[in-house]
C-alpha positions in Angstrom: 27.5 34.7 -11.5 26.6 36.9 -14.1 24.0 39.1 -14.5 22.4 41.5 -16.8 20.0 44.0 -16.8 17.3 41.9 -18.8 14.8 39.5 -16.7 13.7 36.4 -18.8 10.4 35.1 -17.2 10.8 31.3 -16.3 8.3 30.2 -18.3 9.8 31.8 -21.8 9.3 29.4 -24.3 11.3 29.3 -27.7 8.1 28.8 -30.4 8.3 27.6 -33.8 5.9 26.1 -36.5 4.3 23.1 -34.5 6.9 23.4 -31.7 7.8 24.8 -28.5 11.1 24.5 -26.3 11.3 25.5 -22.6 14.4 27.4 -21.3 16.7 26.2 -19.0 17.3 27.9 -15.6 19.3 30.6 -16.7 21.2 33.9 -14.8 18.5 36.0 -16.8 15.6 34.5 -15.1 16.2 35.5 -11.8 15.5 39.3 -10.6 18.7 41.6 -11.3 21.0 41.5 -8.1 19.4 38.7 -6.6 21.9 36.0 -5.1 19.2 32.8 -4.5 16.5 31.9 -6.5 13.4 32.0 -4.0 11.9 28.9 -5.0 14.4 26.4 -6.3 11.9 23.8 -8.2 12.3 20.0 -6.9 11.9 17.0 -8.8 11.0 13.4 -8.1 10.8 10.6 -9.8 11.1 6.6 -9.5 13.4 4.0 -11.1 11.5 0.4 -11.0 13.4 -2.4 -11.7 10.9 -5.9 -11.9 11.4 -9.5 -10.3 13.1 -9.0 -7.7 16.9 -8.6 -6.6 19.5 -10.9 -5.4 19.8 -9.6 -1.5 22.4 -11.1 -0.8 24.4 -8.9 -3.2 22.4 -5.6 -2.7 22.0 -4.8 0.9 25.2 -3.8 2.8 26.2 -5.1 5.6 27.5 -1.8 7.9 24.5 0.6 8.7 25.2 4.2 8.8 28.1 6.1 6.6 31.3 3.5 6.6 29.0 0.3 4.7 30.6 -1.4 1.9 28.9 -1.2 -1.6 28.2 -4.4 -2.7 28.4 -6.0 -6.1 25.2 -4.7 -7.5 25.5 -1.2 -5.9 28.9 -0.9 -6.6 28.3 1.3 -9.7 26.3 3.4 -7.7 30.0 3.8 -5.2 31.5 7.0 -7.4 28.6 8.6 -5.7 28.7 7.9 -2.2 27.5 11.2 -0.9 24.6 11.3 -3.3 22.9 8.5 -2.7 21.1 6.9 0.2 20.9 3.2 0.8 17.6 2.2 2.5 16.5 -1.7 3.9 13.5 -2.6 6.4 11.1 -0.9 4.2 8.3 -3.0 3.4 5.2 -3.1 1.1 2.7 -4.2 3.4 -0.3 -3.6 1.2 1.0 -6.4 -1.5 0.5 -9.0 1.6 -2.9 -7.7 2.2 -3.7 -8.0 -1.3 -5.7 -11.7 -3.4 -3.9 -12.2 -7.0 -0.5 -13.0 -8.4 2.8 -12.1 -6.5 3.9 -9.4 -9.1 0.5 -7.9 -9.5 0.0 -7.1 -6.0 3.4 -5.9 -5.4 4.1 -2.9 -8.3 0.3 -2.8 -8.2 0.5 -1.7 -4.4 4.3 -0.4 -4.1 3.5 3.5 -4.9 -0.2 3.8 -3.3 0.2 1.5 -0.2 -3.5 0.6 -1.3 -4.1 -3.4 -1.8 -5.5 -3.7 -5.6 -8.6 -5.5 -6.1 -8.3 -8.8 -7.7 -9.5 -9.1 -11.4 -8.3 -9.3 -15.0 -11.4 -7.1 -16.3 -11.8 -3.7 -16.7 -12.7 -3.1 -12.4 -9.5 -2.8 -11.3 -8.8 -0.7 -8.7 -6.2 0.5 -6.3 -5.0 3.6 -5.0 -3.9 6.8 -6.0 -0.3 7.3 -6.1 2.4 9.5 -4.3 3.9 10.7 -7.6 0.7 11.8 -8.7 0.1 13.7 -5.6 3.2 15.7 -6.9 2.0 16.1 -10.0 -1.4 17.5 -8.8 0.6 20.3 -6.3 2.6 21.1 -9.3 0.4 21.0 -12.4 -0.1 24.7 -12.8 3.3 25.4 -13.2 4.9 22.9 -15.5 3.7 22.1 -18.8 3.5 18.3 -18.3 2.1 17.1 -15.2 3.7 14.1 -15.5 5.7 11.6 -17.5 5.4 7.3 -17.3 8.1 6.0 -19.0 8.5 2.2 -20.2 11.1 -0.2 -21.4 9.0 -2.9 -22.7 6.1 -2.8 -24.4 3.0 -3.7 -22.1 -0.7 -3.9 -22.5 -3.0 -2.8 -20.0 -6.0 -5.5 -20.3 -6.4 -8.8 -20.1 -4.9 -11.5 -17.6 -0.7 -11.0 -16.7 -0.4 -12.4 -13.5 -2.6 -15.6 -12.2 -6.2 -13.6 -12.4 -4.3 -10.4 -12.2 -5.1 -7.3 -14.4 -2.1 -6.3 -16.7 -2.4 -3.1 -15.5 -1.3 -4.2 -11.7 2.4 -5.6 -13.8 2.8 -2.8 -16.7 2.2 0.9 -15.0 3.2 2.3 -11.8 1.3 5.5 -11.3 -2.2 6.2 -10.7 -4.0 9.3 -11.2 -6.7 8.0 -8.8 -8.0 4.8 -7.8 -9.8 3.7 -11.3 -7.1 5.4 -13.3 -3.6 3.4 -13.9 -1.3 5.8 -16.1 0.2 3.7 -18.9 3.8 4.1 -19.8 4.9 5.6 -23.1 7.6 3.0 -24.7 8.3 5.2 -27.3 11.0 7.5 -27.3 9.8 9.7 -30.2 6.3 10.1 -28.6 7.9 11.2 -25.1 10.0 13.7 -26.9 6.9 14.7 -29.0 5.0 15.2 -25.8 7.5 17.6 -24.7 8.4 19.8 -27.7 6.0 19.1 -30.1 2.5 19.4 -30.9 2.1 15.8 -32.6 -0.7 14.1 -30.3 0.9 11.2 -29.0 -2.0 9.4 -28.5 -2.2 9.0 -32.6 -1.6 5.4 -34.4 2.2 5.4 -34.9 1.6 5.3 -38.9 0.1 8.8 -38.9 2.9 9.8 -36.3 5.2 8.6 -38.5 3.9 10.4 -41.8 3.6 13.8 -39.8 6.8 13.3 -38.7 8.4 13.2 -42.5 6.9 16.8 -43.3 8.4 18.2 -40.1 11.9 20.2 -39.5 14.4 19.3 -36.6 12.7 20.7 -33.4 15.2 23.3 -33.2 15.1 24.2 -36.8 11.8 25.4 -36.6 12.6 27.7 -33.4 15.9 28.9 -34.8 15.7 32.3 -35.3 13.7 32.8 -32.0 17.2 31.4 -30.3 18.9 33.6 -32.1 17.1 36.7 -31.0 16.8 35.5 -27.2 20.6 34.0 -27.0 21.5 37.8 -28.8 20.8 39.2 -25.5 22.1 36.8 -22.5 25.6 36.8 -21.1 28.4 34.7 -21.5 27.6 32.0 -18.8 23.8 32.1 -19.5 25.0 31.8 -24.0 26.9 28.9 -22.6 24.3 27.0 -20.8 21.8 27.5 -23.8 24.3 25.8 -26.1 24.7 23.2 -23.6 21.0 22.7 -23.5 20.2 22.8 -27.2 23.1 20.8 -27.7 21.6 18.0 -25.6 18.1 18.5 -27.4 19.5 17.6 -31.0 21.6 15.1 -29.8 18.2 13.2 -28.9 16.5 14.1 -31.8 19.4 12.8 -34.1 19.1 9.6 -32.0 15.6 8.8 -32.3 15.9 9.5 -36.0 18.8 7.1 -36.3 16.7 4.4 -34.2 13.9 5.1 -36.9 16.0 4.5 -39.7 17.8 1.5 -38.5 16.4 -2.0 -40.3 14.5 -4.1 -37.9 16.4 -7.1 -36.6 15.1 -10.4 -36.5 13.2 -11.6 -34.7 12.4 -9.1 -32.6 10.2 -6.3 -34.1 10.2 -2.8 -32.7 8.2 0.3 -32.9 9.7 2.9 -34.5 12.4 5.3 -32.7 12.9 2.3 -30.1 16.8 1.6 -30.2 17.2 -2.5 -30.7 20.2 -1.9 -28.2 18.3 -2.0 -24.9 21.3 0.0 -22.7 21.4 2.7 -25.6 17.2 2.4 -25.7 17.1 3.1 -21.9 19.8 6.1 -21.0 17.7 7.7 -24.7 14.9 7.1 -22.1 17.1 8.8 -19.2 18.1 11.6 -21.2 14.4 12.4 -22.2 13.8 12.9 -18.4 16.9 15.4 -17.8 16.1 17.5 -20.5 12.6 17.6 -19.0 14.0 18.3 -15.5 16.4 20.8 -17.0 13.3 22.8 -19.0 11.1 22.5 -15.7 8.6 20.9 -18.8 7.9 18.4 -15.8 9.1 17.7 -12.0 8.0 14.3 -12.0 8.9 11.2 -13.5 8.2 7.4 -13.4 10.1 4.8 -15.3 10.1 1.3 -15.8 13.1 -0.6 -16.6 10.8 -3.4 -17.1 7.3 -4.7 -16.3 6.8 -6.9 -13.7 6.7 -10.5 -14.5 9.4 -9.4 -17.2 10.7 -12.2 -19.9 13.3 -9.9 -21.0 16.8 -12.0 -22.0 20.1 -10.2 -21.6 22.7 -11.7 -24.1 24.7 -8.8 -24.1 25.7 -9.5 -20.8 25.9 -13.4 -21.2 22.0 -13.9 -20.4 20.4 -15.4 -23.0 17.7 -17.0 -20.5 14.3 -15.1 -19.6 14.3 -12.9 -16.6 11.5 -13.8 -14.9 11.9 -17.9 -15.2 15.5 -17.2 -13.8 14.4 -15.6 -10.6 12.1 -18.9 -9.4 15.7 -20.0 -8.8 15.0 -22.8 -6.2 18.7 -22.1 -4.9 20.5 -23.0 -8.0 23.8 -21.1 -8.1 23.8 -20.8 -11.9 20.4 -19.1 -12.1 21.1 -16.9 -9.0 24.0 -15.8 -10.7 22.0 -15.1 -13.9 20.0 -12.6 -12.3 23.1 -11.1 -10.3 24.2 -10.2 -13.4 20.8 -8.5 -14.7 20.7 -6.4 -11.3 24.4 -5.5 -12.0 23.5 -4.1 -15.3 20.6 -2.2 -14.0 22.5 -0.7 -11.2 24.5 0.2 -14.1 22.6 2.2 -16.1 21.2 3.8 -13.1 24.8 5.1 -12.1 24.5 6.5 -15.7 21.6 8.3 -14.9 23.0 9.6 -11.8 26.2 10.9 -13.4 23.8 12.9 -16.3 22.0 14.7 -13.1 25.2 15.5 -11.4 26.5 17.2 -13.9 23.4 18.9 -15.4 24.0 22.9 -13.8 20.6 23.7 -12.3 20.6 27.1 -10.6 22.5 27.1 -7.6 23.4 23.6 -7.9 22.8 20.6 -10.4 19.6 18.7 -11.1 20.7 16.1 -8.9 21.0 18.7 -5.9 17.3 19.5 -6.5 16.0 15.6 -7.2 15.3 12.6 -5.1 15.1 10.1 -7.3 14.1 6.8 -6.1 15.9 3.4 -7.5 14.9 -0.2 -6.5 12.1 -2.5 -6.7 8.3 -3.5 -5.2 9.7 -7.0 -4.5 13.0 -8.7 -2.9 13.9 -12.2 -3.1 12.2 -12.9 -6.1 12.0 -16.2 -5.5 9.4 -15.9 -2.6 7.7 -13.1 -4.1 8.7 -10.9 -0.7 7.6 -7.8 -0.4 9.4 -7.1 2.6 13.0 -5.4 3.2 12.3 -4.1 0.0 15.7 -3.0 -2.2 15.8 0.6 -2.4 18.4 3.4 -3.1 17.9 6.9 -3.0 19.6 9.4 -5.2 19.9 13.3 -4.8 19.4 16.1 -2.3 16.2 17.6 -2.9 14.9 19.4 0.3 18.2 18.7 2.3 18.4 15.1 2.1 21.7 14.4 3.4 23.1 11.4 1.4 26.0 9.0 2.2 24.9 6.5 4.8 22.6 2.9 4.8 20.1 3.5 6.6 17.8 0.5 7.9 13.8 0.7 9.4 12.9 -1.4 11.8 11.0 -5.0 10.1 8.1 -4.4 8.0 8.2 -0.2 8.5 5.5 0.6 5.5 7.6 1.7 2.7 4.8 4.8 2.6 6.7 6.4 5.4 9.5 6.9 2.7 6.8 8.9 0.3 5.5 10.9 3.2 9.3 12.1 3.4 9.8 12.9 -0.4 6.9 14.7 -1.1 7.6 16.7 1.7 11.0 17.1 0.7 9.9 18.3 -2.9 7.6 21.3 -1.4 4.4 19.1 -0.8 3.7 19.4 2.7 2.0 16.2 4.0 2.1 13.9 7.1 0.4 11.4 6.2 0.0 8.8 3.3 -1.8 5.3 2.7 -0.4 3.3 5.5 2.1 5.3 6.8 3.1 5.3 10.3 5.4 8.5 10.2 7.8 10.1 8.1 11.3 8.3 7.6 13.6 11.0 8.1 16.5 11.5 5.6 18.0 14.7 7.7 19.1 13.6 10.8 
């Protein structure tokens, strides 16, 4: 490792007109002859995939570190050592919950708190585990936290049999009146993070501030210039790497903006019509966030619960959600193996960007748990037990490489007792947790 003589504080931000970019973890930043970083910063964050998943072709077979992957989490097999299968976990708040199937399950899965049953403005739940992280950490990131979305949702009305559409479209909860929406828009997520353009704006003024405003990096070049003047060769090499990845995004949500819209679905503006391009932009959003420390936590959804979304580019033309009401009919089962494959997919992509992101002494992925899987199983039955889950990373020491499997109905809060422990939040207990699930031994 090299070092020089000049200390960079971890919080050095590269400023321009209307912009500001956060610094990578870089040699510079850490006191001159020191070998470890003191405290290595730890991120978590959740991957929700809606409707269910086809168990049959998810959970292994072999517990412990010689299973098999299976079809859908065979993309996921490049990383054997990084990930950790998990099955027995269950979501025993959704059962204790009134309202539709998908409602109580994503409206339950990260609080472990049964949401009351309404479409109006009352709802209620709980607070959520991610946002416990968010609190512990808020003072020393610069967004608390980020809820990310892959479909655009609404958060009022009825979406689910009496059900408020904020139990199907969000995830987090900054306490129990307050569901966080998620932001579908790439440009606004990458506003949110380097710019000063409120994102809660209509898009039309967004859009015409936009126009008068220089690449991101433009406007801070010459503040690069002077910081980068004065950094050795490994630490020059990691801020190319890191800008490099910023413009890259910018020139793609540009592109997105310019491209015509394609009937007949209508998009928002920087929203790639490709939905596998549209969600690693979305991916690559939250590694450059990880990478600045501009956040350690993260929530995204590849879809909102109930979703409709049709796949033709992988031979789906049909609706999701129709498809996984199945009955038994090998054609539709099929249908949706095919929309888990895919999402396992992307996932693995995700995986690979955090592996080989260079985070201190280690990658972002050594420093992440990053949660993958779903609030429901079979689909079908709207179960909320044995719930399909995969966990990626290391963060805190978590070992990696095995199955592991709870005994029936263990509350999946046990898991979130585990990762916000792992992650520097010392807790032992949460919602309806019985223990911690232990991801060491």
């Amino acid at each position: 490792m090299f070092l020089t003589g000049k200390h960079i504080d971890r919080r050095t931000l590269l400023k321009g007109v209307g912009a500001a970019i956060a610094l990578p973890l870089l040699d510079a930043m850490r006191p001159a002859m020191a070998a470890k970083l003191a405290n290595q910063a730890r991120r978590v964050a959740v991957v929700y995939v809606p409707n269910g998943i086809v168990m049959k072709d998810w959970k292994p077979a072999e517990v412990g570190s010689e299973f098999a992957f299976t079809r859908i989490l065979k993309p996921l097999e490049p990383f054997r050592q990084d990930i950790t299968v998990l099955s027995g976990l269950a979501n025993n708040a959704a059962n204790k919950a009134k309202g539709g199937g998908h409602a109580k399950a994503s409206g339950s899965f990260l609080s472990g708190t049964p949401p009351k049953y309404t479409a109006g403005a009352d709802v209620h739940a709980g607070v959520t585990f991610d946002q416990l992280a968010a609190k512990h950490w808020g003072a020393e990131t610069r967004v608390p936290s980020l809820q990310i979305g892959c479909e655009d949702s609404r958060m009022v009305g009825n979406c689910d049999t009496g059900s408020s559409c904020a139990y199907t479209n969000s995830l987090s909860w900054k306490d129990p009146d307050t569901p966080l929406p998620v932001e579908v828009n790439p440009r606004s997520v990458f506003e949110r993070l380097f710019g000063t353009v409120d994102p809660s704006l209509p898009a039309a003024v967004r859009a015409r501030r936009a126009m008068y405003r220089k690449s991101i990096l433009d406007q801070t070049a010459e503040n690069t210039q002077r910081l980068t003047a004065d950094l050795g060769p490994a630490d020059r090499h990691k801020m190319d790497e890191y800008l490099t990845g910023i413009r890259e995004v910018e020139v793609r949500i540009t592109s997105s903006e310019k491209d015509p819209v394609t009937p007949p679905s209508e998009k928002p503006s920087g929203i790639p019509f490709d939905y596998a391009e549209y969600v690693k932009l979305m991916f690559n959003l939250q590694v450059i966030a990880f990478q600045s420390d501009l956040t350690r936590v993260s929530t995204m959804m590849l879809g909102r619960e109930g979703s409709v979304r049709t796949y033709p580019e992988i031979g789906v033309p049909d609706p999701h959600h129709p498809l996984t009401h199945h009955r038994g009919h090998p054609d539709f089962i099929e249908k949706v193996t095919k929309i888990n494959c895919f999402h396992a997919e992307l996932f693995a992509w995700f995986v690979e960007r955090l592996k080989s992101t260079p985070d201190g002494d280690g990658s972002l992925l050594d420093h992440s748990a990053i949660l993958y899987g779903g609030a429901l199983s079979d689909g079908n039955a709207h179960s909320n037990v044995d719930l399909p889950l995969v966990l990626a990373g290391h963060a805190g020491g978590i070992r990696g490489g095995r199955h592991i499997t709870s005994a029936p109905n263990t509350p999946v809060a046990n898991l979130f007792v585990h990762l916000m422990n792992s992650v520097g939040l010392q807790t032992e207990r949460f919602a309806d947790s019985t223990g911690q699930l232990d991801l060491h031994a």
